[in-house]
One Martini backbone bead per residue (centre of mass of N, CA, C, O) as a GRO file, in nm:
protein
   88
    1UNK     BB    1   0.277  -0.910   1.252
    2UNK     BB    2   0.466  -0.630   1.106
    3UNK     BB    3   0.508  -0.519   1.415
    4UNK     BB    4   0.536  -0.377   1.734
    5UNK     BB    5   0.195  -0.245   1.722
    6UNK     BB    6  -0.003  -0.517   1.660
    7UNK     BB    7  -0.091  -0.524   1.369
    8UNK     BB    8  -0.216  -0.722   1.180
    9UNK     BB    9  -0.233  -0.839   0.858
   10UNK     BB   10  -0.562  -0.809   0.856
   11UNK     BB   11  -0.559  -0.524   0.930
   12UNK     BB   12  -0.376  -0.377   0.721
   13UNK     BB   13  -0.525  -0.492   0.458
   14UNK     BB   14  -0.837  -0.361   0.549
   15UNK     BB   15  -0.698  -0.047   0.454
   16UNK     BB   16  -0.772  -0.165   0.197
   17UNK     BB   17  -0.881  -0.170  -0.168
   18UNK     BB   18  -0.973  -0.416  -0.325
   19UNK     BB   19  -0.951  -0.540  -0.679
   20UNK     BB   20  -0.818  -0.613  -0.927
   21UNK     BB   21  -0.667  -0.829  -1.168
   22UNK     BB   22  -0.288  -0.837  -1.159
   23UNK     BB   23  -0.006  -0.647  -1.149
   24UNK     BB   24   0.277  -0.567  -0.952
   25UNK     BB   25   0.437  -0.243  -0.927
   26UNK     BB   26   0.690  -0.390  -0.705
   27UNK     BB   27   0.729  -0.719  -0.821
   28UNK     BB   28   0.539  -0.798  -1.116
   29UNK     BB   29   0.343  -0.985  -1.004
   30UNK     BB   30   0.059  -1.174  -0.985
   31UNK     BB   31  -0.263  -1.091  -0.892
   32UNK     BB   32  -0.593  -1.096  -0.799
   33UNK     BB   33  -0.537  -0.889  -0.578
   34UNK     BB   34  -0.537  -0.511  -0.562
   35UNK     BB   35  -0.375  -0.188  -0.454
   36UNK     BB   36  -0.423   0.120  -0.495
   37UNK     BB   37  -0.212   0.371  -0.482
   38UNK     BB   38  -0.187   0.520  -0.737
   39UNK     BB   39  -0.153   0.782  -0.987
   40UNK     BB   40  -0.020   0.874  -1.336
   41UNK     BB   41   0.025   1.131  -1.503
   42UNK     BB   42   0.072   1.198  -1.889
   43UNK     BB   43   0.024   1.461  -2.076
   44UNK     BB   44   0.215   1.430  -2.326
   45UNK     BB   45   0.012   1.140  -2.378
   46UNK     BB   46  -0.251   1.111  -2.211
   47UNK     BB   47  -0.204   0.985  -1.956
   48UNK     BB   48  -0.313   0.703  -1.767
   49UNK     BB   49  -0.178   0.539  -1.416
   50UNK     BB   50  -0.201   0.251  -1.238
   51UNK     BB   51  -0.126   0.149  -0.912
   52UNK     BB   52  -0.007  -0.160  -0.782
   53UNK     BB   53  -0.061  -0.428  -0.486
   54UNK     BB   54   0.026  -0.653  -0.337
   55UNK     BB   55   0.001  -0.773  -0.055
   56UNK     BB   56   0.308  -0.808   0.043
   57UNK     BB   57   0.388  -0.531  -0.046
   58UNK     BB   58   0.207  -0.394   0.148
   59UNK     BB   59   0.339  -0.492   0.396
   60UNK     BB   60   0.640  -0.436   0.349
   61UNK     BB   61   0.541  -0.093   0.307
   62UNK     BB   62   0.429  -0.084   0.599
   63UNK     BB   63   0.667  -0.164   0.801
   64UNK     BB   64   0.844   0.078   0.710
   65UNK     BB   65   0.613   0.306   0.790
   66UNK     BB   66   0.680   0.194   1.114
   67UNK     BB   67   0.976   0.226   1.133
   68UNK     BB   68   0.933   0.546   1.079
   69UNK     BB   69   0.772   0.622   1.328
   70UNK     BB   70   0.962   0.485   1.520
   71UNK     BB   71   1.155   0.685   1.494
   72UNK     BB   72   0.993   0.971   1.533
   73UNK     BB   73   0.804   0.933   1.754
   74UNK     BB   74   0.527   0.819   1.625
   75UNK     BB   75   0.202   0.730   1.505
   76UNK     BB   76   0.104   0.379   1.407
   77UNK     BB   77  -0.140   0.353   1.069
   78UNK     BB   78  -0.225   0.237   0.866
   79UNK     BB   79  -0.284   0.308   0.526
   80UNK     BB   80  -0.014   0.475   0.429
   81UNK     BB   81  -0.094   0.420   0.093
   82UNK     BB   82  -0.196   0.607  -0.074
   83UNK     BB   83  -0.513   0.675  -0.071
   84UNK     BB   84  -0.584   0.561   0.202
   85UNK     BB   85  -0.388   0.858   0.314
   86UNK     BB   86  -0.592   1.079   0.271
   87UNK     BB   87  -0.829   1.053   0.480
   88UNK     BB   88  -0.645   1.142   0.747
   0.00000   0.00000   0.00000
């Protein structure tokens, strides 16, 4: 469990989508796949930058927004970061 939601971790991971491989802007690590969470783009570079998280790090950051849900007594709902909760 992620926290005491009921949601496995296998279920809150299910809520991203997984892409290629590459580093966690999160943690550093390598990892296979990675969850796109955000874009940042820099116009004045004329850049655009995707951020990316591996598995552990989606964990780690659905948890904290488990307990910030659980503390303004708010329904936690997987999927709460980057692209996957625009859709909501």
């Amino acid at each position: 469990m992620v926290g005491d939601s009921g949601a496995s971790p296998v279920e809150v991971l299910a809520a991203y989508e997984w892409t290629r491989a590459g580093r966690c802007f999160r943690c550093g690590g390598s990892a296979r796949r990675l969850a796109l969470v955000a874009t940042v783009s820099v116009p004045r570079l004329g850049a655009t930058y995707e951020l990316a998280m591996c598995g552990g790090c989606v964990l780690a950051e659905e948890e904290q927004l488990e307990r910030r849900a659980e503390a303004r007594q708010a329904t936690y709902r997987p999927g709460g970061i980057g692209p996957a909760a625009r859709g909501r």
